[in-house]
C-alpha positions as CSV (number, residue, x, y, z in Angstrom):
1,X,17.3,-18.4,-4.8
2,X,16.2,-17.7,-8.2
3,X,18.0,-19.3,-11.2
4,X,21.2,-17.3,-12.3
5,X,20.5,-14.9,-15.3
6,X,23.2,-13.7,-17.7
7,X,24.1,-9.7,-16.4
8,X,24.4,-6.8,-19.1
9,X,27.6,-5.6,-19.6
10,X,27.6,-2.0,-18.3
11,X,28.6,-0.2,-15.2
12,X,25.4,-0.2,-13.6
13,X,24.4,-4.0,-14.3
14,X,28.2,-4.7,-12.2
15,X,27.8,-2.3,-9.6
16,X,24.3,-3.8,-8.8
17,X,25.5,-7.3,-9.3
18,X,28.3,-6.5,-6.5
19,X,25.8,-5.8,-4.4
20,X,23.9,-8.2,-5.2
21,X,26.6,-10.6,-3.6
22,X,27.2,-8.8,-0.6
23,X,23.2,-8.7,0.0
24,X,23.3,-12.9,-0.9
25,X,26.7,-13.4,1.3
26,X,24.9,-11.8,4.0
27,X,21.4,-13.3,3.8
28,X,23.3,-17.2,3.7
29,X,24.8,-15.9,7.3
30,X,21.0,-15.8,8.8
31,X,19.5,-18.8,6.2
32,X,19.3,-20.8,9.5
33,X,18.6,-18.2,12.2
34,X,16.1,-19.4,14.8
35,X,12.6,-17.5,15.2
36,X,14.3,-15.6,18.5
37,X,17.4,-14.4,16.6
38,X,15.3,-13.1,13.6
39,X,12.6,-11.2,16.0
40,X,15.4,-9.8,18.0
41,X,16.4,-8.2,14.6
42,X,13.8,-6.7,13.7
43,X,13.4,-5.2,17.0
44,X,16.8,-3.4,16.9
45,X,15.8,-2.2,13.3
46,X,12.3,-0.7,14.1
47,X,14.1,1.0,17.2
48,X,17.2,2.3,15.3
49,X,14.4,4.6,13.1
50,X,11.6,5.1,15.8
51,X,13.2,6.1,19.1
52,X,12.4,9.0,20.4
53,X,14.7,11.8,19.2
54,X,15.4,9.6,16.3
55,X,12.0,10.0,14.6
56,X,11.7,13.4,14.7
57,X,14.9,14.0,12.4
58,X,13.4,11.9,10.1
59,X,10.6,13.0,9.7
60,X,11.7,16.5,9.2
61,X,14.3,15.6,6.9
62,X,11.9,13.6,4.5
63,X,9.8,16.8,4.8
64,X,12.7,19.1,3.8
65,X,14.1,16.7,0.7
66,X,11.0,15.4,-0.7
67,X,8.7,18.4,0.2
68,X,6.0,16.6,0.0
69,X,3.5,16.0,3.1
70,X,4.0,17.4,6.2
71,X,6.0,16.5,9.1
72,X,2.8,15.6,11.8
73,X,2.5,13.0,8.9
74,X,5.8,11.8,8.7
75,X,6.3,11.5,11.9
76,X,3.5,9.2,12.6
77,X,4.5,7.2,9.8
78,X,8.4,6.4,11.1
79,X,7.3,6.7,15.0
80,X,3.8,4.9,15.0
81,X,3.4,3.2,11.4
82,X,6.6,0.9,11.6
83,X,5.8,0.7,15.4
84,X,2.6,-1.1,14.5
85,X,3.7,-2.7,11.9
86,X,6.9,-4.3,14.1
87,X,3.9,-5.3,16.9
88,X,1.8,-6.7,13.9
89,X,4.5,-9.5,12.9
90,X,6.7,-9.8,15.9
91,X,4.6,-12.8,17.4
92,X,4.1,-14.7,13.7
93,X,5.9,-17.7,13.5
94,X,8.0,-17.6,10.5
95,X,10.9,-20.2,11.0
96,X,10.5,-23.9,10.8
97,X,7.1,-25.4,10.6
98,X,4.2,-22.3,10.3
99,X,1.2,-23.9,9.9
100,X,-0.4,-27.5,10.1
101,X,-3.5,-28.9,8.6
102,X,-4.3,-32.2,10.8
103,X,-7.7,-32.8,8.3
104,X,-5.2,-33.2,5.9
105,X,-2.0,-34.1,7.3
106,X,0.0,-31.4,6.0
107,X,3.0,-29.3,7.5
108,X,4.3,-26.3,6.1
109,X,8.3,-25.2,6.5
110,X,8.9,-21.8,5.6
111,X,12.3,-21.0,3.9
112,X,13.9,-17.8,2.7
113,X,13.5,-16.7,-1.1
114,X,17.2,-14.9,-0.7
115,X,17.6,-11.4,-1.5
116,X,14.4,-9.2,-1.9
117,X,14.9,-6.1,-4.5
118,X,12.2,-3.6,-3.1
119,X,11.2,0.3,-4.7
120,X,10.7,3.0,-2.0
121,X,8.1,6.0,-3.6
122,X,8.7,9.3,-3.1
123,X,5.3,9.7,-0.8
124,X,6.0,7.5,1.8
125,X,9.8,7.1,1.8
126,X,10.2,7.1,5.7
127,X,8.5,4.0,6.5
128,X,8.0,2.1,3.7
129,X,12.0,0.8,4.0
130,X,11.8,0.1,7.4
131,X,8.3,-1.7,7.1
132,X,9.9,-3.6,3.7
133,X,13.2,-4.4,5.7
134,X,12.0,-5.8,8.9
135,X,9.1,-8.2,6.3
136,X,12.3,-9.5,4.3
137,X,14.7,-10.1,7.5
138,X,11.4,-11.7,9.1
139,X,11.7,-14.3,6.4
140,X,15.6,-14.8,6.8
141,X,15.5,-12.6,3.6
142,X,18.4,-9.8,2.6
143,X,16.9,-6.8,1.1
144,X,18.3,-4.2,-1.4
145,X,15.9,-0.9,-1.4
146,X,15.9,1.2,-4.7
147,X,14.8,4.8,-3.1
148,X,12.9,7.5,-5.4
149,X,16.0,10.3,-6.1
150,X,13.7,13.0,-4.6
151,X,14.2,10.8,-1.1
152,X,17.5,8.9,-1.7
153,X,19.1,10.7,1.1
154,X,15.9,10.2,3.3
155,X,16.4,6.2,2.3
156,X,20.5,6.0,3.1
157,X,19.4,7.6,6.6
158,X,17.3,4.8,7.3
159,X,18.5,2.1,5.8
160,X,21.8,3.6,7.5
161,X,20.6,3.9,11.0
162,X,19.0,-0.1,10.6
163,X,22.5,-1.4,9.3
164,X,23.9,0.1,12.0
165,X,21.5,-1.9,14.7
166,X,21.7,-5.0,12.7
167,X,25.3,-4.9,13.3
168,X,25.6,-4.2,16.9
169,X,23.1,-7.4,17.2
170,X,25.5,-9.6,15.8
171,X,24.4,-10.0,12.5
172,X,25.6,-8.4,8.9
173,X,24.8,-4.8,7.8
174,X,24.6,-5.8,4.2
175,X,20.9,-7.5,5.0
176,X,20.0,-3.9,3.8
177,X,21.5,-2.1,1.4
178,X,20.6,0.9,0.0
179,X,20.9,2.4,-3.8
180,X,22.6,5.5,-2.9
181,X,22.5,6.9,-6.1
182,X,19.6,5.8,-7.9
183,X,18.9,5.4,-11.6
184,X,15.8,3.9,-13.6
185,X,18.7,1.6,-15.0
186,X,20.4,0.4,-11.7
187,X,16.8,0.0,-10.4
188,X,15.9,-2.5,-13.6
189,X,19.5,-4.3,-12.8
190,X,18.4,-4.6,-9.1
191,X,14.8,-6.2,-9.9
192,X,16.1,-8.6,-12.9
193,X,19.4,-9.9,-10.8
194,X,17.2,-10.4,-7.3
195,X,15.6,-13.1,-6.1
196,X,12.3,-11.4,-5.6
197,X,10.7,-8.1,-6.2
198,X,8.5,-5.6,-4.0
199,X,7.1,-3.1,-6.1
200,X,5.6,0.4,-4.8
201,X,5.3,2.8,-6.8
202,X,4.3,4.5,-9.8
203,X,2.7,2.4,-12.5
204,X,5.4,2.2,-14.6
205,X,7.8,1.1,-12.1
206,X,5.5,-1.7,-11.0
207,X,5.1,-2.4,-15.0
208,X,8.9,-2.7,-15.1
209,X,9.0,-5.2,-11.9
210,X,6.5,-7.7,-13.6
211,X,8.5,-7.2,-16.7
212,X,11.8,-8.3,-15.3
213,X,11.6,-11.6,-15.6
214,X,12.0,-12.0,-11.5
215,X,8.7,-12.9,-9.5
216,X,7.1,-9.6,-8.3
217,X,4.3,-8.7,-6.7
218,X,3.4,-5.4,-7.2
219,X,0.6,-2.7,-6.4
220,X,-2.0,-1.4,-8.2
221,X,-3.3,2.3,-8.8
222,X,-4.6,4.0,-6.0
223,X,-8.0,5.5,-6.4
224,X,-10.5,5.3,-3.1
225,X,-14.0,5.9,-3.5
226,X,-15.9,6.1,0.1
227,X,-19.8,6.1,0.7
228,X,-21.7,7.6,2.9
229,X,-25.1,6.0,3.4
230,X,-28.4,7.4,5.5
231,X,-27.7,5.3,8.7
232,X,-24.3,7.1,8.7
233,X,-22.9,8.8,12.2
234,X,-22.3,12.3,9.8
235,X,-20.5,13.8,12.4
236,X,-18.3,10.9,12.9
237,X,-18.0,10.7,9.1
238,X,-17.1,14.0,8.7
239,X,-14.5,13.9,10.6
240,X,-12.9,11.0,9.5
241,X,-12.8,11.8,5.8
242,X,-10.9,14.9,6.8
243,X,-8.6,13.2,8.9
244,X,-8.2,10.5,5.6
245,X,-7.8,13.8,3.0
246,X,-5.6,15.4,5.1
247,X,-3.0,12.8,6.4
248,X,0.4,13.7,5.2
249,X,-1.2,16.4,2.6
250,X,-2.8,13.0,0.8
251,X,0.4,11.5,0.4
252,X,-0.9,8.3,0.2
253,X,-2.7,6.6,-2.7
254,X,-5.3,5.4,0.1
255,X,-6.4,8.9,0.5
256,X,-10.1,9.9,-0.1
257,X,-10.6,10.9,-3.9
258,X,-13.9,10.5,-4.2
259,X,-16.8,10.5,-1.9
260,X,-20.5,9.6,-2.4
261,X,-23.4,11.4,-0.3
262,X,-26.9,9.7,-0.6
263,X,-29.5,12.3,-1.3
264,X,-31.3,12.1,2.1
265,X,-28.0,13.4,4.3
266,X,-26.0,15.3,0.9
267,X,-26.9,18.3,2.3
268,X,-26.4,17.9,5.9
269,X,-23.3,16.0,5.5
270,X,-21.6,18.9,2.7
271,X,-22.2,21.5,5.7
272,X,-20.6,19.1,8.4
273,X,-17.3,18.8,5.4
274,X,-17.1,22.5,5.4
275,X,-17.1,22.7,9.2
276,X,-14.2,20.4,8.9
277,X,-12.4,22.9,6.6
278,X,-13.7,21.6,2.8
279,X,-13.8,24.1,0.5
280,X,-16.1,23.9,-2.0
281,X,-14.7,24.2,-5.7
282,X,-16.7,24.9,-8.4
283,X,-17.9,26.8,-11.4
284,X,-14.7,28.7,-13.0
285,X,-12.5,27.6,-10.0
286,X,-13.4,24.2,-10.8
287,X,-11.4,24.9,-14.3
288,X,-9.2,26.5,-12.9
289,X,-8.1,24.0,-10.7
290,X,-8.6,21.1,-13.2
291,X,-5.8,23.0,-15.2
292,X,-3.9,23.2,-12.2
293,X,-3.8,19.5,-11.0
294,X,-3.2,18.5,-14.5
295,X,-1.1,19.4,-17.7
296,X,-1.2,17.7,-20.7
297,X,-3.3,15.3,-19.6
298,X,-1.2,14.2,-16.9
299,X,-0.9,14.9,-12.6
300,X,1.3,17.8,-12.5
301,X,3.6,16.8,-9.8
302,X,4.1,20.1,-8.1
303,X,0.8,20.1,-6.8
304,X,1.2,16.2,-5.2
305,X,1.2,16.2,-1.1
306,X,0.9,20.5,-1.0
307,X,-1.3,22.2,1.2
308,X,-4.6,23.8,-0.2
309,X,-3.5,26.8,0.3
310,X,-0.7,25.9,-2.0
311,X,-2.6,24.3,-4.7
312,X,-5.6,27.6,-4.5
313,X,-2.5,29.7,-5.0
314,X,-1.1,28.2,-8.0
315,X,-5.0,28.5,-9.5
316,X,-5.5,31.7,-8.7
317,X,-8.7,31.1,-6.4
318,X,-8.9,32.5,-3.0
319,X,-8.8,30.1,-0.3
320,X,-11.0,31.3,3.2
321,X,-8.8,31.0,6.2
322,X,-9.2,27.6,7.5
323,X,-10.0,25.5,4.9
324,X,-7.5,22.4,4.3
325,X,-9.3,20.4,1.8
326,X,-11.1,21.0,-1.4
327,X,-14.5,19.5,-2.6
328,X,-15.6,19.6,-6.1
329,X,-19.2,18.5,-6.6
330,X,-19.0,16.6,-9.9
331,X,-21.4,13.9,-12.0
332,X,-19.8,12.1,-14.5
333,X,-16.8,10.1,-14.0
334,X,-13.7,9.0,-16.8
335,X,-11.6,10.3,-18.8
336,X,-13.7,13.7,-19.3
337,X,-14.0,14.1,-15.8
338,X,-10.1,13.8,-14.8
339,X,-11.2,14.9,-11.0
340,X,-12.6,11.6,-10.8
341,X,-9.2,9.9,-10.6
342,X,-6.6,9.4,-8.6
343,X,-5.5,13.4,-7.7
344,X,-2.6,12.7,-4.6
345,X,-3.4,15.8,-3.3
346,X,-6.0,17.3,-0.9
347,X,-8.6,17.5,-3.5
348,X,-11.9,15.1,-3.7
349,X,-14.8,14.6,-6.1
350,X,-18.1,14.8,-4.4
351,X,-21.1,12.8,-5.8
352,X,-24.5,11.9,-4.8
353,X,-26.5,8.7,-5.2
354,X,-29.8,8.3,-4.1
355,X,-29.2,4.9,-2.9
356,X,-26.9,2.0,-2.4
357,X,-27.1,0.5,-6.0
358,X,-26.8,4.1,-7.4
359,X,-23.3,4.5,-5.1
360,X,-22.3,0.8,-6.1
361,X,-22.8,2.0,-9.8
362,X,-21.0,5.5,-9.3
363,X,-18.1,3.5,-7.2
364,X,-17.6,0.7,-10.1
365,X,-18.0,3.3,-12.9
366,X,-15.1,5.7,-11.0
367,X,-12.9,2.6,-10.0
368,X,-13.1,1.1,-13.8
369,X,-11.3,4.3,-14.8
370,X,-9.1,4.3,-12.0
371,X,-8.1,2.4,-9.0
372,X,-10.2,-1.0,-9.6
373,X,-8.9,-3.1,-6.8
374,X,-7.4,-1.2,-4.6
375,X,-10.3,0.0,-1.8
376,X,-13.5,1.7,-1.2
377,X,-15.1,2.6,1.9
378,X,-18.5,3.1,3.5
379,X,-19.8,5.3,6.5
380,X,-22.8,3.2,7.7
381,X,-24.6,1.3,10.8
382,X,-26.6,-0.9,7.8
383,X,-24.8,-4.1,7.3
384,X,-26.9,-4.9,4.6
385,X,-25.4,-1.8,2.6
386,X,-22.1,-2.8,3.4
387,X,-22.3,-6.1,2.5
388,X,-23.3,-5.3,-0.9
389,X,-20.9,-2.7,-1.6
390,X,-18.7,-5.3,-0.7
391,X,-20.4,-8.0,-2.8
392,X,-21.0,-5.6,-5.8
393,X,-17.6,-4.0,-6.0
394,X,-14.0,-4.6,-8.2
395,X,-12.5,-4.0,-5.1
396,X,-9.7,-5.9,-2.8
397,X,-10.8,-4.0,0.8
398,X,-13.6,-2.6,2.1
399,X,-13.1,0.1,5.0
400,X,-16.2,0.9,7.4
401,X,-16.9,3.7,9.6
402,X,-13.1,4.4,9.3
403,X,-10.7,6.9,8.2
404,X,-9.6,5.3,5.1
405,X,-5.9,6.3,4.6
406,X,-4.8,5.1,8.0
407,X,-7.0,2.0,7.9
408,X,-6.8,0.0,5.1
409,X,-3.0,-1.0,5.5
410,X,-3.9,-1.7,8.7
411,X,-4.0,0.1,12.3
412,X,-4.6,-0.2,15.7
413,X,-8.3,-0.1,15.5
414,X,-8.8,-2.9,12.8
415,X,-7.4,-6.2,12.6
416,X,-6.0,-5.7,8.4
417,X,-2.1,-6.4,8.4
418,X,0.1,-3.9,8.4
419,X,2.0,-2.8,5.4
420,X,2.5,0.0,2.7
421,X,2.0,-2.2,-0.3
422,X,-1.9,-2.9,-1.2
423,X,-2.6,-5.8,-3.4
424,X,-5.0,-5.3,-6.1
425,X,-5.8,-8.5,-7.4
426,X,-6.4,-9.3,-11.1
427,X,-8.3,-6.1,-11.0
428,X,-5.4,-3.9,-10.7
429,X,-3.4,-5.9,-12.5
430,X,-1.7,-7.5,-9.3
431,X,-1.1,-11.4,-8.4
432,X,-2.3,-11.0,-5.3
433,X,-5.2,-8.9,-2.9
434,X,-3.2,-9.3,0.0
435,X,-1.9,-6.5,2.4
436,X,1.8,-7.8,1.5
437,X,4.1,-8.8,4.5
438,X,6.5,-11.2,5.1
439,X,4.2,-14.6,4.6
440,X,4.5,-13.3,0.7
441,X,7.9,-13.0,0.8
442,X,8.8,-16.4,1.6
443,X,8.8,-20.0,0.1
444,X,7.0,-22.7,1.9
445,X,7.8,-26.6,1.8
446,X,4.7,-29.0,2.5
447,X,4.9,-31.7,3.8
448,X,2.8,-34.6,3.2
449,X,2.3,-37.6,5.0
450,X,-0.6,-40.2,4.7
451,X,-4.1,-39.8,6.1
452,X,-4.7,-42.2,8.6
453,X,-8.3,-42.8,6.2
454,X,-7.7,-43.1,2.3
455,X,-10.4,-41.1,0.6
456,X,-13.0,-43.3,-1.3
457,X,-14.9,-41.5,-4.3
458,X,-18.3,-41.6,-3.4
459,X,-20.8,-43.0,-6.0
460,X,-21.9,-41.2,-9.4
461,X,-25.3,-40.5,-8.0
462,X,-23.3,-38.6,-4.4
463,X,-21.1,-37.3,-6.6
464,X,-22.5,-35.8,-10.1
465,X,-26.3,-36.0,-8.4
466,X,-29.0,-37.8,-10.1
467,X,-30.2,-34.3,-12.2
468,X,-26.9,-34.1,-13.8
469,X,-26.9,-37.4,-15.1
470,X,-30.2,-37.7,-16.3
471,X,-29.8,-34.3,-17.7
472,X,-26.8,-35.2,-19.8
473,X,-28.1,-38.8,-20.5
């Protein structure tokens, strides 16, 4: 439990500290749970949201109050997403001793942090509670979730419908409370009277939850740059990076923004998008379109999570039948070349590189102005390329021959854990690269006992090597 701070003296600092109370009353009722009891939780809370019948209201609720995203996307996210990420955790050890190091004679206890204060965005505000709740009750942790206002009904349903479970398993609703009418100010209260803070979000929100004076981890900007080499399967690619632009109408800040074509296959591989149902932007639509996705140099939010047809209609270009995606060929990347950044909609920059250090330059130079590490991908059968994207890149995850919005917080068909908040390291501005779960949101006791050897400093000569000395003699 974090140290007590002094609380501001206005409504919204009392109302949150009341809940604050309730959330620590309850979490001290499952502080010494045992691993079955807290796994039998979580179970009942994944099931409350994603039972059939069940997930479908969700997901066409979210759809109707955020309008954002569609509901094929919802729906996977509350009936498969928390799904995966229940199967994901549900066999991690997280009570009592979690991990021993014989070399070193070490055991480590896990033990709760107390309550967690976690955002919910606007974009993916039907699983990322449920994935949240069930990491914070994994821990023995209570959980207070501080919904965007264009989903705080979305986020009382949920968090509702989990309350509800938690209940008829024995154990107290108040392990997740929800904001139910949220405010910037009441979210600030919540993340400086917690014990520890989840942050996803916008940037300032994050900003705010490193600011509070609580330990937060928080997520970095969004901004994925994928490459696709000449040993690539195109058709395989092609498909994929429609299925990643497409997901939930690009909902997600994992979503494909910009995607780099060697020379050799551009061609090929730009007919293969279209077949897919890319549209190709460019010339006066390209302007048009700029001055569409942003206004005053910022993302104009009407156009974030819309269909193409949507966004071609408020810029006044004429969308073919068909087409669900656009493509704008571009060549410079920064400031001047806003479609470059992060765009939340189902809109990517195309480039070209004529090889792999020209796509690892393009990929640093796009991620320096946006989304430096987060994640970038690569469509490719040449581990040599991949491994030097990987090696050459600002960049916290790495995606290969997969569809990059469903992959990189984890699915069924890699082995990355399974989350909704993407560490970006010092990069990004983050504490952490990890795909954050519950192991982050605990603390850990180590214990030490004494090797059965005591270590014996070798001599200067093993140690410092006889160059070193000689060199500095």
């Amino acid at each position: 439990m974090a140290a007590a701070r002094p609380i501001a003296d206005t409504p919204e600092a009392k109302e949150v500290a009341e809940l604050i109370a309730r959330s620590r009353a309850a979490q001290q009722q499952i502080e010494h749970y045992t691993q079955e009891q807290v796994d039998r939780l979580i179970r009942g809370m994944v099931w409350a949201v994603a039972q059939p019948g069940v997930a479908e209201e969700i997901a066409q609720h979210t759809v109707d109050e955020s309008q954002l995203g569609n509901y094929d996307g919802k729906f996977l996210k509350i009936s498969r997403k928390t799904r995966a990420a229940l199967m994901d955790i549900i066999d991690d050890k997280s009570v009592g001793v979690i991990e021993e190091l014989p070399e070193r004679n070490i055991v480590k206890i896990a033990k709760p942090v107390g309550v967690i204060g976690a955002l919910s965005p606007s974009t993916n505000p039907e699983a990322t509670p449920v994935i949240k709740a069930i990491s914070a009750v994994k821990g023995r942790n209570s959980i207070i979730i501080c919904p965007h206002p264009r989903a705080k009904i979305t986020n009382k349903i949920i968090c509702d419908k989990m309350r509800d479970a938690l209940v008829k398993l024995g154990a107290p609703a108040d392990l997740v409370i929800p904001i139910e009418v949220p405010s910037v100010e009441k979210t600030n209260q919540v993340m400086q009277q917690c014990d520890r803070v989840l942050a996803t979000g916008g940037g300032p929100m994050v900003l705010a939850a490193y600011s509070s004076g609580t330990p937060a981890l928080g997520v970095g900007v969004g901004n994925a740059v994928i490459t696709v080499d000449d040993t690539a399967d195109l058709d395989d690619a092609a498909e994929k990076i429609r299925v990643s632009k497409t997901l939930d109408l690009a909902a997600s800040c994992s979503s494909d923004n910009s995607v780099i074509l060697f020379d050799s296959v551009y061609d090929q591989m730009l007919e293969k998008l279209q077949k897919e149902g890319g549209f190709i932007v460019e010339g006066e639509n390209k302007q048009k379109l700029q001055d569409t996705i942003w206004k005053d140099g910022a993302l104009n939010t009407a156009i974030v999570a819309q269909t193409a047809g949507t966004i071609a209609g408020m810029a006044g270009i004429d969308l073919p039948e068909g087409k669900t995606f656009l493509i704008v060929p571009e060549s410079n990347y920064g400031a001047d070349a806003p479609f470059s950044g992060e765009k939340l909609s189902v809109t990517m920059a195309l480039y070209r590189a004529k090889d792999i250090d020209e796509a690892i330059a393009l990929t640093n130079g796009i991620q320096a102005y946006q989304g430096q590490g987060h994640s970038c991908g690569i469509y490719s059968t040449n581990d040599e390329n991949i491994l030097k994207l990987a090696e050459n890149t600002k960049t916290s995850r790495v995606m290969v021959n997969q569809p990059q919005a469903p992959s990189n917080s984890g699915n069924l068909w890699n082995g990355m854990r399974q989350t909704f908040s993407l560490g970006c390291g010092s990069w990004g501005g983050n504490s952490t690269n990890n795909n954050i779960t519950w192991r982050d949101l605990i603390n850990e006791t180590w214990v030490s006992k004494p090797l059965k050897q005591t270590k014996v400093i070798p001599s200067d000569e093993d140690l410092f090597g006889k160059d070193i000395i000689a060199a500095l003699a």
